[in-house]
C-alpha positions in Angstrom: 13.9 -1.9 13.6 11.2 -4.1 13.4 11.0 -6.8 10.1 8.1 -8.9 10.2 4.3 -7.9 10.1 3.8 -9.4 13.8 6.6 -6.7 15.2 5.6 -4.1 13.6 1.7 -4.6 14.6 2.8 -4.6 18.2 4.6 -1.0 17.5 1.6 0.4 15.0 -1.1 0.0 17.9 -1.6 3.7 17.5 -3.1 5.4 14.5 -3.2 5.7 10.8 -1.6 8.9 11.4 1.2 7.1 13.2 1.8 5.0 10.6 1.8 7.3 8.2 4.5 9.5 9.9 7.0 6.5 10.4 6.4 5.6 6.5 6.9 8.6 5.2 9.5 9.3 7.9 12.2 7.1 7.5 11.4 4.0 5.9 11.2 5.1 2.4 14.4 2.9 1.7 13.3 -0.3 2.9 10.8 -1.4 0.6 9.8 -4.6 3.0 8.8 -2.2 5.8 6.6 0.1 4.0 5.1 -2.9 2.3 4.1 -4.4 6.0 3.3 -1.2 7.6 0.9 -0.1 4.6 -0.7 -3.7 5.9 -1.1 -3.1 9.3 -2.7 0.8 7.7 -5.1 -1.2 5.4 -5.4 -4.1 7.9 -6.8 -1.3 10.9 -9.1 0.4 8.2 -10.8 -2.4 7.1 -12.1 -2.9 10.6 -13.3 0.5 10.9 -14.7 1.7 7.6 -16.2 0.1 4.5 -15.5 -0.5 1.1 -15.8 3.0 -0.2 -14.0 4.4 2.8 -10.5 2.0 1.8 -11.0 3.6 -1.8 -11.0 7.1 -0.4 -8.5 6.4 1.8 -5.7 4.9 -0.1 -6.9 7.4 -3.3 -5.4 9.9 -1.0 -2.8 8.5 0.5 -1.2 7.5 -2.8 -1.7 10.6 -4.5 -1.2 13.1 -1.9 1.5 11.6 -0.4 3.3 8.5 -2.2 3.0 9.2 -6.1 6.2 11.1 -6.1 8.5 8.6 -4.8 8.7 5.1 -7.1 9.8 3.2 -4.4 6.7 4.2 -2.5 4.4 3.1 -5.8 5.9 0.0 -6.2 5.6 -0.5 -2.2 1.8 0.0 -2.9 1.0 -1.8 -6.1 2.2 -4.6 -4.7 0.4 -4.5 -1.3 -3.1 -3.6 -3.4 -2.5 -6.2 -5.6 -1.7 -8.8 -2.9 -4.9 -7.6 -1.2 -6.9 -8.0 -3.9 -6.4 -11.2 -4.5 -6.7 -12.2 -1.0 -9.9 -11.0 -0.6 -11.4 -12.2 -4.1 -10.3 -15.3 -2.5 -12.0 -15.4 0.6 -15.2 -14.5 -1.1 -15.7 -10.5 -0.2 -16.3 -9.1 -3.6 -16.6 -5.2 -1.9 -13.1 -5.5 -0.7 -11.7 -7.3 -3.9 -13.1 -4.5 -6.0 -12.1 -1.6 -3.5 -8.7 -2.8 -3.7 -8.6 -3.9 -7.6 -9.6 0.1 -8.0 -6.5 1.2 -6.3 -4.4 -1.4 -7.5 -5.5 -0.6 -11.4 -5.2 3.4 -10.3 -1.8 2.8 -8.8 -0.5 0.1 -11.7 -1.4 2.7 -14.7 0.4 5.3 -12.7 3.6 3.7 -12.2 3.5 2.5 -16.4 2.5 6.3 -17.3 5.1 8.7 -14.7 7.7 5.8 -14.4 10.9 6.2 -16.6 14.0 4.4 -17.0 15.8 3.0 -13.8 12.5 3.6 -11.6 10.6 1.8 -13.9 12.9 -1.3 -14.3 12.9 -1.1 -10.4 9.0 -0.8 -10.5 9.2 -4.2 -13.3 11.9 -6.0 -11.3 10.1 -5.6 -7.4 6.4 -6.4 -9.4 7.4 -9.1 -11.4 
């Protein structure tokens, strides 16, 4: 299996759908993997849509698909926090707030459905 972002963008060439299928397909036990493949997700869709289409996008995907599984929320707090910050950073304010939206949406999720050893998982990974 591939571990780093660079071998895993070389096998995720395909679509979002593709993506999707091997996240929520077999790698919902390694926390690293979903982490980089929900980059290489977020990292295709920012070249193909704009601010408001991320927000759709990852409303969706988190609710519809990853909000029942912790290690899947804490997978995705972290990456839309990360990405947040990286592009407040680099100066694109539409991005930044796209992904502070889903990281805020995500966050409040995880502190309101989270309870005992899922939510000192969520606390310990986050931290």
């Amino acid at each position: 299996m591939a571990t780093t972002y660079d071998e895993m963008e070389v096998i995720y060439d395909g679509t979002t759908e593709d993506i999707e299928q091997d996240v929520f397909g077999g790698l919902e036990e390694d926390v690293k993997a979903m982490v980089i493949a929900l980059r290489i997700v977020f990292d295709k869709m920012e070249t193909e849509v704009n601010q408001y289409g991320i927000v759709d996008y990852g409303r969706r995907l988190f609710l519809e698909k990853m909000a029942p599984y912790y290690k899947f929320i804490t997978a995705f707090v972290y990456m839309t926090g990360w990405r947040q910050w990286k592009h407040a950073h680099a100066g694109n304010a539409p991005l930044s707030m796209a992904y502070t939206y889903l990281y805020q949406m995500s966050n409040e999720y995880a502190y309101s459905h989270l309870k005992g050893a899922e939510l000192d998982y969520f606390f310990r990974e986050t931290d």
